[in-house]
SEMI-861734 format. One record per residue (C-alpha): residue number from 1; x, y, z. Coordinates in pm, 1 decimal. Each point is the difference from the previous one (the first is absolute). Last residue first. Layout:
BEGIN
{atom NUM {X Y Z}}
...
This chain:
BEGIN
{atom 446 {-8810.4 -3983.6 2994.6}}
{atom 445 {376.2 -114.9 82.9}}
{atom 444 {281.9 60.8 192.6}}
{atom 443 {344.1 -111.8 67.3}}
{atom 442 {119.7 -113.8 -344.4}}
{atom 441 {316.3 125.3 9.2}}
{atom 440 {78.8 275.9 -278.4}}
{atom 439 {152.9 -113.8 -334.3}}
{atom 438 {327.9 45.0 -110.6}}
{atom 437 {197.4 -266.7 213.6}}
{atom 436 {-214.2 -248.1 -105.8}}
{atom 435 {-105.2 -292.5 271.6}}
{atom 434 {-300.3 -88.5 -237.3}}
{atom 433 {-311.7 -95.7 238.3}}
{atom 432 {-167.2 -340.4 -118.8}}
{atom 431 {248.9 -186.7 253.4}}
{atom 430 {-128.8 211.9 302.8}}
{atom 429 {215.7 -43.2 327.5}}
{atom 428 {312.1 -187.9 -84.9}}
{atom 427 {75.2 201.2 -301.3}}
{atom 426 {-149.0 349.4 123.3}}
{atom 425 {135.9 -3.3 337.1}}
{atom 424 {372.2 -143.2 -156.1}}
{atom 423 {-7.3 311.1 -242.8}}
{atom 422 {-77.3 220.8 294.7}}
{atom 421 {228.6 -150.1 237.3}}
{atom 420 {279.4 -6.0 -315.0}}
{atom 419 {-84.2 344.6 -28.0}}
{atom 418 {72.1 155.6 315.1}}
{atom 417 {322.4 -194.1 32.0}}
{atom 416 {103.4 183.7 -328.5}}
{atom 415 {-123.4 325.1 108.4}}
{atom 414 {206.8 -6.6 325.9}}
{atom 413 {331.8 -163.0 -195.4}}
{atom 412 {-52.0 278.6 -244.0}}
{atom 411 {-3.7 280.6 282.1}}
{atom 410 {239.2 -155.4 166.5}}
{atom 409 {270.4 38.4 -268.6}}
{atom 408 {102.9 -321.1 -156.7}}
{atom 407 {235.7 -240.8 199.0}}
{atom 406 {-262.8 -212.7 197.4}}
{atom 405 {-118.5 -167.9 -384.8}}
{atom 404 {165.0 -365.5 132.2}}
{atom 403 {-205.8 52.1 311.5}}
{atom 402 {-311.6 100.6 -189.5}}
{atom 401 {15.8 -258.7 -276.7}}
{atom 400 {62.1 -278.7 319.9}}
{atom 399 {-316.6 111.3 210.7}}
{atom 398 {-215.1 32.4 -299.3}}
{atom 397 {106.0 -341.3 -121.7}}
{atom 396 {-75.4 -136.5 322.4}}
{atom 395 {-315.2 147.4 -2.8}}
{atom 394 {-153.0 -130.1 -339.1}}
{atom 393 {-63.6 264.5 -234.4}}
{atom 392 {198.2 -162.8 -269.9}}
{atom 391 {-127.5 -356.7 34.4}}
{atom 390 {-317.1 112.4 38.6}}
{atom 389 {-7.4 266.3 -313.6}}
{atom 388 {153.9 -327.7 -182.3}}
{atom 387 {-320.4 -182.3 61.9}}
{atom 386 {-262.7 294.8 -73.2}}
{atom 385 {136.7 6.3 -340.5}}
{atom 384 {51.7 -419.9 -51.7}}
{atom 383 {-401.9 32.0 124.4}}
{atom 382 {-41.2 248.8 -308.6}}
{atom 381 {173.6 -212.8 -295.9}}
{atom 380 {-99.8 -350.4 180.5}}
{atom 379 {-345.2 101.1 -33.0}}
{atom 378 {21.3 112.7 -351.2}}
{atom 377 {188.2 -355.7 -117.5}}
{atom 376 {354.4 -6.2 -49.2}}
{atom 375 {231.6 47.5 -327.1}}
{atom 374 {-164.1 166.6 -270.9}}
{atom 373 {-236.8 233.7 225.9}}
{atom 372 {-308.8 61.0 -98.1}}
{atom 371 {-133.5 350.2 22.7}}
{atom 370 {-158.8 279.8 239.4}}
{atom 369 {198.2 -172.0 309.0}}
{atom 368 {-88.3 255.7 330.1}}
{atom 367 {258.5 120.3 212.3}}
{atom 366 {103.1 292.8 -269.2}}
{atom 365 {-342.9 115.9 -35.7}}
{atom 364 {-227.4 -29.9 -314.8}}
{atom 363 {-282.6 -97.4 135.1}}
{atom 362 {-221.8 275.5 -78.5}}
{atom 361 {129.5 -23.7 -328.5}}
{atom 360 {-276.2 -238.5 -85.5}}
{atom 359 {207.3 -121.7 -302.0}}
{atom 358 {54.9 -333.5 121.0}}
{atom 357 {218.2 -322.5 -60.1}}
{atom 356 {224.9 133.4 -288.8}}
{atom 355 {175.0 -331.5 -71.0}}
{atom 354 {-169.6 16.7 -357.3}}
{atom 353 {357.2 -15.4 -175.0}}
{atom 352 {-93.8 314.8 -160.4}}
{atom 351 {-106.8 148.9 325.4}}
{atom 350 {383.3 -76.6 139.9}}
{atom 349 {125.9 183.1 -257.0}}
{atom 348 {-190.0 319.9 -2.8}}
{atom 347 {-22.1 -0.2 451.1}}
{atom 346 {414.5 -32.9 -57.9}}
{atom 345 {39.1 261.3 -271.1}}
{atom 344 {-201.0 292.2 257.1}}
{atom 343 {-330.3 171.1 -112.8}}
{atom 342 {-182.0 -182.5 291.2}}
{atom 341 {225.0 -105.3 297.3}}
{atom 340 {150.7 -372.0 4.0}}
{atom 339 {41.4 10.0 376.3}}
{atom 338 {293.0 -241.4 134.2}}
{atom 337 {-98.8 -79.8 351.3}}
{atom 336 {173.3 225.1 242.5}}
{atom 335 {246.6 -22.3 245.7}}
{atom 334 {173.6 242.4 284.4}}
{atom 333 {312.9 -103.2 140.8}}
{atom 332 {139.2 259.9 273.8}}
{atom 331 {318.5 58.7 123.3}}
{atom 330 {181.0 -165.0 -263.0}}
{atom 329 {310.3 -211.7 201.4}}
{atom 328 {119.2 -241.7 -297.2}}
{atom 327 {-65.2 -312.2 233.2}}
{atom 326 {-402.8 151.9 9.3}}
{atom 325 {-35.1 40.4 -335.8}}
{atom 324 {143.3 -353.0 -108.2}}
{atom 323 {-239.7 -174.0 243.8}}
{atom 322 {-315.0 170.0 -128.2}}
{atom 321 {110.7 -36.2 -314.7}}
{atom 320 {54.5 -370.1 34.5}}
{atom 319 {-357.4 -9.4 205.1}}
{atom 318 {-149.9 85.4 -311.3}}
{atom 317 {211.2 -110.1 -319.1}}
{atom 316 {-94.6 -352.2 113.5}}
{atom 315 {-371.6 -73.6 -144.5}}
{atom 314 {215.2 136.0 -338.9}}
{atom 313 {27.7 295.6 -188.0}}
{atom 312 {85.7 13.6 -341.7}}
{atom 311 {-328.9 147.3 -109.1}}
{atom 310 {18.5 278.8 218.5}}
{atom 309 {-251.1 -67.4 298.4}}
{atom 308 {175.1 248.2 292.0}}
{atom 307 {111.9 347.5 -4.3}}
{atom 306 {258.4 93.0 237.7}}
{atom 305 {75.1 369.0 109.0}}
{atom 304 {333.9 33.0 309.1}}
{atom 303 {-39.4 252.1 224.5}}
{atom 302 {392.4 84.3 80.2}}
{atom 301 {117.2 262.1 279.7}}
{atom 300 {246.7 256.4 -45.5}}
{atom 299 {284.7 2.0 248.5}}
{atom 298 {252.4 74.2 -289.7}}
{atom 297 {158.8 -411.4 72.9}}
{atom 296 {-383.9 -101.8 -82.6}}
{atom 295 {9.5 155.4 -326.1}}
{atom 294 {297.2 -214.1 -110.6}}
{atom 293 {-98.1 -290.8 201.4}}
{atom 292 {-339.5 -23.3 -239.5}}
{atom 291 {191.0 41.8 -314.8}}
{atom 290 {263.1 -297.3 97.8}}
{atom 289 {-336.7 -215.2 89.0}}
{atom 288 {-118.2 89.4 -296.1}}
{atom 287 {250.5 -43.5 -256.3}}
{atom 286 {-43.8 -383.4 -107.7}}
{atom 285 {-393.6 68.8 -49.3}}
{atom 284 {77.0 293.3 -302.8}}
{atom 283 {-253.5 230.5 -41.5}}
{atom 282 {93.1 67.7 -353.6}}
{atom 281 {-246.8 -240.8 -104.4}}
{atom 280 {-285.1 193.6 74.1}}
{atom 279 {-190.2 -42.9 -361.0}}
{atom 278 {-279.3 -265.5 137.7}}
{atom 277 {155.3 -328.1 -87.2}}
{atom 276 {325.5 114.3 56.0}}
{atom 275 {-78.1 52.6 427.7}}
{atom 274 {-171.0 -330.4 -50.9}}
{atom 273 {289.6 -151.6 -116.8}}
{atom 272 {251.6 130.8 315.0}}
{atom 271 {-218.4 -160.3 248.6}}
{atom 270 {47.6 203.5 306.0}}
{atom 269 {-325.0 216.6 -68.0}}
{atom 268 {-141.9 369.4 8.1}}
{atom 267 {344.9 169.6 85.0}}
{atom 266 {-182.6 318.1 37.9}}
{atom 265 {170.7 192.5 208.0}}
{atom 264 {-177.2 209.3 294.4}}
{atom 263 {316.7 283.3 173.6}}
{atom 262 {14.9 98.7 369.8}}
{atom 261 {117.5 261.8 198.3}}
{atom 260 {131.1 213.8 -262.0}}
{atom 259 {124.8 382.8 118.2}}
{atom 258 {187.3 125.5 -172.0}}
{atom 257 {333.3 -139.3 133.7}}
{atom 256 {-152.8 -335.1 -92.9}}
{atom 255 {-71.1 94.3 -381.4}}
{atom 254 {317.3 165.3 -51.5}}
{atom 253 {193.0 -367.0 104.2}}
{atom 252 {-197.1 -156.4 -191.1}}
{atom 251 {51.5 179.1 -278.4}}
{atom 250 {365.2 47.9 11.4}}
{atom 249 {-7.2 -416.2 42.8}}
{atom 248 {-178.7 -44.6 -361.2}}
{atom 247 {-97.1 -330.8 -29.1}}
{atom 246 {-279.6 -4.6 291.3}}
{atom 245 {-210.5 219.8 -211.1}}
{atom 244 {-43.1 -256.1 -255.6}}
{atom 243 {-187.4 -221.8 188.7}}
{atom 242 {-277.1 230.3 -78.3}}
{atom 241 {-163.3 287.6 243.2}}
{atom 240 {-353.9 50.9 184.8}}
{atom 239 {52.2 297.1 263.7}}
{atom 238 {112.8 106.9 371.2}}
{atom 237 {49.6 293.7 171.0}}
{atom 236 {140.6 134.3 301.7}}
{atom 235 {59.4 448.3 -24.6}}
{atom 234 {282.9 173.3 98.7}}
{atom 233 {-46.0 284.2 -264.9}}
{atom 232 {359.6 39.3 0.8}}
{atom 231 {55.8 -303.1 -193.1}}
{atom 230 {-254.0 31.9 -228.3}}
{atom 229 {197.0 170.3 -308.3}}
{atom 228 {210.3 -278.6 30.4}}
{atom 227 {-228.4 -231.3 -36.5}}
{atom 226 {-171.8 127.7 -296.9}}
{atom 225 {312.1 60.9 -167.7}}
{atom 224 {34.1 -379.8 26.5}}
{atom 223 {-284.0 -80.0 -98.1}}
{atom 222 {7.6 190.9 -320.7}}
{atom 221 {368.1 -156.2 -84.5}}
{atom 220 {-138.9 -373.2 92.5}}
{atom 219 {-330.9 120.3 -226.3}}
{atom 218 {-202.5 -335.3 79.1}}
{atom 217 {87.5 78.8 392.8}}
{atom 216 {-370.7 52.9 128.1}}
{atom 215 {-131.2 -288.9 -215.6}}
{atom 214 {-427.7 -22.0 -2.5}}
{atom 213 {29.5 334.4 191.8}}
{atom 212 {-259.3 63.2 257.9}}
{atom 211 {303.8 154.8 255.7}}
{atom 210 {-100.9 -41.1 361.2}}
{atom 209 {117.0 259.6 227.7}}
{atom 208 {73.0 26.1 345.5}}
{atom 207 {71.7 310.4 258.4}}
{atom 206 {-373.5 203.9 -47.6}}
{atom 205 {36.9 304.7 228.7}}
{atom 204 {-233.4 200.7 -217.7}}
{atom 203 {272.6 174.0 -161.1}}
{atom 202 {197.3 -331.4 -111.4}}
{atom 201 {-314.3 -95.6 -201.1}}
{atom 200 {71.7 352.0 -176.5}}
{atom 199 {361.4 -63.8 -18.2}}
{atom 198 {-23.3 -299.1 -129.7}}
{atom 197 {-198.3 150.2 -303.7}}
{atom 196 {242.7 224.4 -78.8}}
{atom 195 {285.6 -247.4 23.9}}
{atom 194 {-197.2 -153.3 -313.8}}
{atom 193 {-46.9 314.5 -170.1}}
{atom 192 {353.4 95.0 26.2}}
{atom 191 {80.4 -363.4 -94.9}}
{atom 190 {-198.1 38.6 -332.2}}
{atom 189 {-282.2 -283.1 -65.6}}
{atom 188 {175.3 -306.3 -161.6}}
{atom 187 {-154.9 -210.3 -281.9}}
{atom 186 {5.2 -331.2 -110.6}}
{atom 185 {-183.0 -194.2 -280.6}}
{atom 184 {-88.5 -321.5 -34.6}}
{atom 183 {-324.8 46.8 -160.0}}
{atom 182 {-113.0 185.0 314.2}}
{atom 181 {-298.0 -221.0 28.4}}
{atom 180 {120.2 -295.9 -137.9}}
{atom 179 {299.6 -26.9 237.5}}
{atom 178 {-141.0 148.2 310.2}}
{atom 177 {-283.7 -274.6 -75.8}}
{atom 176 {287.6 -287.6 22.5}}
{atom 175 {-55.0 -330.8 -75.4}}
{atom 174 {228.9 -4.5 -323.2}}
{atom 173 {302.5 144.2 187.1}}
{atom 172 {69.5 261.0 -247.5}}
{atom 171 {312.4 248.3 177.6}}
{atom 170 {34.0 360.6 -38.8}}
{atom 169 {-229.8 61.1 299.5}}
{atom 168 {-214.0 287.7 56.2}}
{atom 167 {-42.6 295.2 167.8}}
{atom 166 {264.1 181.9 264.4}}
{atom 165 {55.3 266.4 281.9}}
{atom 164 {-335.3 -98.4 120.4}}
{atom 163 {-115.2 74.3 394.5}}
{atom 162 {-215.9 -174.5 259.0}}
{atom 161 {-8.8 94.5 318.1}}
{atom 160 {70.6 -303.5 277.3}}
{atom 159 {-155.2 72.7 327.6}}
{atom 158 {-309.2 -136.4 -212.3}}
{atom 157 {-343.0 215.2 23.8}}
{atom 156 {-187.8 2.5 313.1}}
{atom 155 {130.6 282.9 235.5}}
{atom 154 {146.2 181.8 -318.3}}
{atom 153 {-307.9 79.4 -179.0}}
{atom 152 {98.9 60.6 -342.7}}
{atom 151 {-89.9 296.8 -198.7}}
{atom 150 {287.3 208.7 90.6}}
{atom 149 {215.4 -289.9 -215.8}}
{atom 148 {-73.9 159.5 -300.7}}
{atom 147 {196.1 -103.5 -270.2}}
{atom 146 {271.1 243.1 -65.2}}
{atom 145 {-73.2 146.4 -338.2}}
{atom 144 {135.0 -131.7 -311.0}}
{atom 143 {306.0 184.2 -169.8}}
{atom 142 {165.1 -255.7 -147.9}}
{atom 141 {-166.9 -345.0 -44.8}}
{atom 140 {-72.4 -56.9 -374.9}}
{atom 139 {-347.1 -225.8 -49.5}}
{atom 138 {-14.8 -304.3 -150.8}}
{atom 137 {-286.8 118.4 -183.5}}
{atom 136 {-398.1 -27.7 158.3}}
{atom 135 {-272.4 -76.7 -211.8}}
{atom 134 {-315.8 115.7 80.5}}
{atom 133 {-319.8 -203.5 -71.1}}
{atom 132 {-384.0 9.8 80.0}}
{atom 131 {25.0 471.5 -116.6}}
{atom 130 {-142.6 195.6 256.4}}
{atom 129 {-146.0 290.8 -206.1}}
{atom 128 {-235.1 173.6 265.5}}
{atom 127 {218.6 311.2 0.4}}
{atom 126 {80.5 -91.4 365.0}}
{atom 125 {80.8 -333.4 -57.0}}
{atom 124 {200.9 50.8 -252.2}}
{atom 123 {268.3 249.7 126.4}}
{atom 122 {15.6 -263.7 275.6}}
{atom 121 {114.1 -293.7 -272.7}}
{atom 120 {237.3 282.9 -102.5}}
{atom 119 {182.5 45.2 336.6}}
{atom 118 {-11.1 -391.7 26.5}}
{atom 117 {168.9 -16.7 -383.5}}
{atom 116 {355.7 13.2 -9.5}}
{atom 115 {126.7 -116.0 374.4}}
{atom 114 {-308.2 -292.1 -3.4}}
{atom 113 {231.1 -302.0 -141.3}}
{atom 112 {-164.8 -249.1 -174.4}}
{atom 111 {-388.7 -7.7 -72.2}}
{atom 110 {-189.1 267.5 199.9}}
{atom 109 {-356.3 -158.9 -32.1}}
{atom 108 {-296.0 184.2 -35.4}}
{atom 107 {-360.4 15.1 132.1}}
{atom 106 {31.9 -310.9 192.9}}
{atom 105 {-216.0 -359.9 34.3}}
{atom 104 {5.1 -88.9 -353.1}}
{atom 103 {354.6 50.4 -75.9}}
{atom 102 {164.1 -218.3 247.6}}
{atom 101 {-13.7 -341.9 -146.1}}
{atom 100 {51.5 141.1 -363.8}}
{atom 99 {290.9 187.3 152.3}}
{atom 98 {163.5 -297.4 175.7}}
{atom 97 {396.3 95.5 -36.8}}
{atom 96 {-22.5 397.5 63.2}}
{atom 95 {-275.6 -97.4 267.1}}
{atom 94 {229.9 -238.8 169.2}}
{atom 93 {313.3 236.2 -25.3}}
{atom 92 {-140.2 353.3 152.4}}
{atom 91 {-255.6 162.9 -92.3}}
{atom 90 {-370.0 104.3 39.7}}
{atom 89 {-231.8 343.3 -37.3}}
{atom 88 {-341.1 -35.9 137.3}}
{atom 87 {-287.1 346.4 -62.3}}
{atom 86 {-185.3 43.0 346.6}}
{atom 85 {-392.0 -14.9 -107.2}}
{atom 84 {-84.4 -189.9 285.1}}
{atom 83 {-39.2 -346.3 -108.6}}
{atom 82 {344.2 108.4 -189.4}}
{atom 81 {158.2 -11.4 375.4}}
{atom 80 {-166.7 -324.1 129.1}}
{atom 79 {73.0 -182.7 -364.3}}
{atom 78 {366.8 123.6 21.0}}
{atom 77 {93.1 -106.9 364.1}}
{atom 76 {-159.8 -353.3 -110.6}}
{atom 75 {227.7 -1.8 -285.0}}
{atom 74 {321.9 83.8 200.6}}
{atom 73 {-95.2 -307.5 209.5}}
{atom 72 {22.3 -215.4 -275.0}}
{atom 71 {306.8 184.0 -124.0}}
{atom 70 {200.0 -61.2 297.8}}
{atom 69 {87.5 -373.9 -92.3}}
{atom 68 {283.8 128.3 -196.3}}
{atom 67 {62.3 382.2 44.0}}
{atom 66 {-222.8 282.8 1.9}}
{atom 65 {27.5 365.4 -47.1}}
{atom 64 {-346.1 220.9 67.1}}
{atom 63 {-84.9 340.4 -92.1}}
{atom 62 {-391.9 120.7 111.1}}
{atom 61 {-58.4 290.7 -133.8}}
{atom 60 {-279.9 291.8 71.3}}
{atom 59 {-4.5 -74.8 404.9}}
{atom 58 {-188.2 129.0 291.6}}
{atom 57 {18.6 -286.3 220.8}}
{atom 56 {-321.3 -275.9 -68.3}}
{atom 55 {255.2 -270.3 -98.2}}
{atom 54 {174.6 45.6 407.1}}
{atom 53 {296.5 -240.9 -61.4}}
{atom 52 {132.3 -128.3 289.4}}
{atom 51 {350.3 27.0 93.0}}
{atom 50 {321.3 -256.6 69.2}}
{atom 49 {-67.5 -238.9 -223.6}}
{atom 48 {-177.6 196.4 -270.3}}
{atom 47 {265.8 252.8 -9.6}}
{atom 46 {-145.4 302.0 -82.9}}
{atom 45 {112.3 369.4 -192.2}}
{atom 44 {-80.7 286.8 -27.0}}
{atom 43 {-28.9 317.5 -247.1}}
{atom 42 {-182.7 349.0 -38.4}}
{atom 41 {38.5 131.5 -346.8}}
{atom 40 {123.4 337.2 -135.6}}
{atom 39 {395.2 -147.5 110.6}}
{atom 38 {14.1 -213.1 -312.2}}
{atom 37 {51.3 -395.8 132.2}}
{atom 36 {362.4 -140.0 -52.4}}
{atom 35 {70.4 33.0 368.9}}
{atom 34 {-324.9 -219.8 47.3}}
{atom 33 {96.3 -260.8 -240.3}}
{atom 32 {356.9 -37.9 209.6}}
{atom 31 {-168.9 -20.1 288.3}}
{atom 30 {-242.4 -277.7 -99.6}}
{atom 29 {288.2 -193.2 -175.3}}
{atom 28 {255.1 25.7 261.6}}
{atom 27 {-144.7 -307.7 212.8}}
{atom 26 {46.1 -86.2 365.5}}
{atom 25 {200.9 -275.6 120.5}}
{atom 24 {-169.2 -158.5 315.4}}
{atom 23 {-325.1 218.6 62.0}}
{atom 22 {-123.3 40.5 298.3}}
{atom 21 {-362.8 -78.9 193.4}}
{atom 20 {-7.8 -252.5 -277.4}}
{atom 19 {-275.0 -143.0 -187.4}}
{atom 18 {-63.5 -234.3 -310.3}}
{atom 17 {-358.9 -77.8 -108.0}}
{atom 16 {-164.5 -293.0 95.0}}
{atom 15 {-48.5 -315.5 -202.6}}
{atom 14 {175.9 -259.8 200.3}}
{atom 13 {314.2 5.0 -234.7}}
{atom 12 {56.4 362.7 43.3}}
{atom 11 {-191.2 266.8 -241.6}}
{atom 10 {168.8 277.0 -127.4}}
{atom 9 {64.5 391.4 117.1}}
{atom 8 {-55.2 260.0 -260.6}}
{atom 7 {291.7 335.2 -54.8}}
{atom 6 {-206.9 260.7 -20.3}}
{atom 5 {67.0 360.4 -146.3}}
{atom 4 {-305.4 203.8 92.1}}
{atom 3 {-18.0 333.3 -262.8}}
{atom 2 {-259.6 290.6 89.4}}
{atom 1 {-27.6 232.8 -278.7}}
């Protein structure tokens, strides 16, 4: 059979779809699927931003993974592929969590993890027996193949590969998808498998790597075998991690010398109650600014993650953290709105107390406000956003973070400068654009 693997574009706040000439941080999913595919069938895959999908290609199954506002899109891709007799297969988070809202417009729905069941689900197809529902298992990860990266176009996909050495998170943080959809859980693929699939990038003359993992260093003893085993790879990388990783000096110190350019922490808030409020209080708001000079000192960059509209925040927790961010010397601040995701305890609660605003998930994005606030009005939750960007992004503040940041490698410093431009572009520029690190620049549209 003929298997297209497509990950869907979404729609941007003027109603057109989402398209880059380049990717920003490109995906492992759609690799990863197509490394897992039986060799008797003929696979691809299809970035929505970057490519255009051809529905009258010669295709038998039609796989597509979707994440928050994605699926509305991913729904149109299905109706123009089953209009043709093409048999739809979707997964990925937001289908796993809106099944009911899904089902009707697919043949089946991979719910979970897809490790245990895709080869099946294919098995199905071609007896005729597709079954609406597989359920994935939390699946082991020895001895999975190497994802394959052959299958990306290198001239516009992200100068960043992605790679997993780790799934999960231990911790519950009750806003968190990861959480609920890994059921806090944490698993480690094998080093040897890991360096593997470095090498491979490494082969095409790919020098920098992006690691998908929710918490790179949640194994400190994995991690650090991991970076050690790197070291004469040569590679730059860079990856999501806790505060926790800046506790363990060894670690940091490993994690420079392997190559780390940059680390994203997600501090989420300087009000110490609303990190207890939503099961994160062991990020601890007295510690940061000694955490944050502890991976600075390595010559690794800081992108600091702050969610906004937690019901202890006040009209001045925006231009405070702005403020605080900047004195502590994070490279980059990147904020959100606090997005009470379907399936997760904080969307539960906060429907109960009928402060649930919509349920059109097509607005569920993290600059929009989906729910009331307890402290502030909506308006003053997203302009309060868009206000501490400004303050942040402002030039002189640029100017001074990259002076006082002149002792990191030039290759940091360079990226750093380059996205503070790009961040202030985007701020200044076009308000309703997010300025979000993993997502591509809006540059064109159709």
């Amino acid at each position: 059979m003929n298997i297209k693997i497509i990950e869907p574009s979404s729609y941007g706040m003027d109603g057109k779809l989402i398209r880059n000439p380049r990717m920003w941080i490109t995906g492992l999913t759609a690799i990863h699927l197509a490394a897992l595919t039986p060799d008797s069938h003929n696979v691809s895959v299809c970035n929505e931003i970057i490519d255009r999908i051809d529905f009258d290609e010669d295709v038998d199954v039609a796989a597509l993974s979707a994440m928050g506002p994605q699926i509305f899109r991913a729904i149109e891709i299905a109706g123009e592929f089953r209009k043709r007799g093409v048999k739809v297969i979707i997964g990925g988070y937001q289908a796993s969590f809106s099944q009911d809202f899904v089902d009707p417009h697919v043949d089946s729905i991979i719910v979970g993890e897809a490790e245990t069941v895709w080869a099946k689900a294919l098995d199905d197809v071609q007896a005729g027996s597709l079954k609406r529902r597989y359920y994935g298992s939390l699946a082991p990860l020895e001895a999975l193949p190497a994802p394959r990266y052959d299958l990306l176009d290198r001239k516009r996909n992200s100068p960043l590969y992605p790679v997993e050495a780790t799934r999960g998170c231990a911790n519950s943080c009750n806003y968190c998808s990861v959480a609920q959809r890994y059921r806090t859980s944490y698993r480690t693929h094998p080093v040897p498998d890991v360096i593997r699939n470095i090498e491979i990038i490494k082969s095409f003359g790919i020098r920098n790597l992006f690691f998908v993992d929710n918490n790179l260093t949640g194994d400190v003893e994995y991690a650090k075998s991991l970076f050690k085993a790197m070291r004469p790879l040569k590679m730059r990388w860079t990856s999501q991690v806790t505060v926790d990783m800046a506790e363990d000096p060894e670690l940091l110190d490993l994690a420079r010398s392997s190559g780390c350019i940059s680390v994203s922490i997600g501090f989420e808030s300087i009000n110490q109650e609303s990190l207890k409020s939503v099961g994160k209080g062991f990020n601890r708001v007295d510690a940061y600014r000694r955490i944050i000079r502890e991976i600075r000192r390595r010559g690794i960059h800081v992108n600091a993650l702050i969610m906004f509209g937690f019901d202890e925040d006040k009209e001045d927790i925006f231009i405070n953290t702005a403020d605080f961010f900047h004195a502590a010397g994070v490279s980059l601040l990147d904020c959100f709105i606090v997005l009470p995701t379907p399936g997760t305890p904080l969307f539960d609660r906060l429907k109960r107390d009928g402060r649930i605003l919509t349920e059109d998930y097509r607005e569920y994005d993290v600059t929009n406000v989906v729910f009331q606030p307890a402290m502030m009005s909506q308006e003053a939750l997203k302009d309060g956003l868009w206000a501490a960007l400004r303050r942040f992004y402002g030039y002189p503040k640029i100017v001074n973070r990259l002076a006082r940041n002149l002792s990191v490698n030039l290759v940091s410093w360079g990226s750093a400068a380059a996205l503070n431009i790009l961040y202030r572009r985007m701020v200044y520029g076009n308000n309703h654009k997010h300025p979000n690190i993993w997502h591509a620049p809006y540059v064109e549209k159709d």
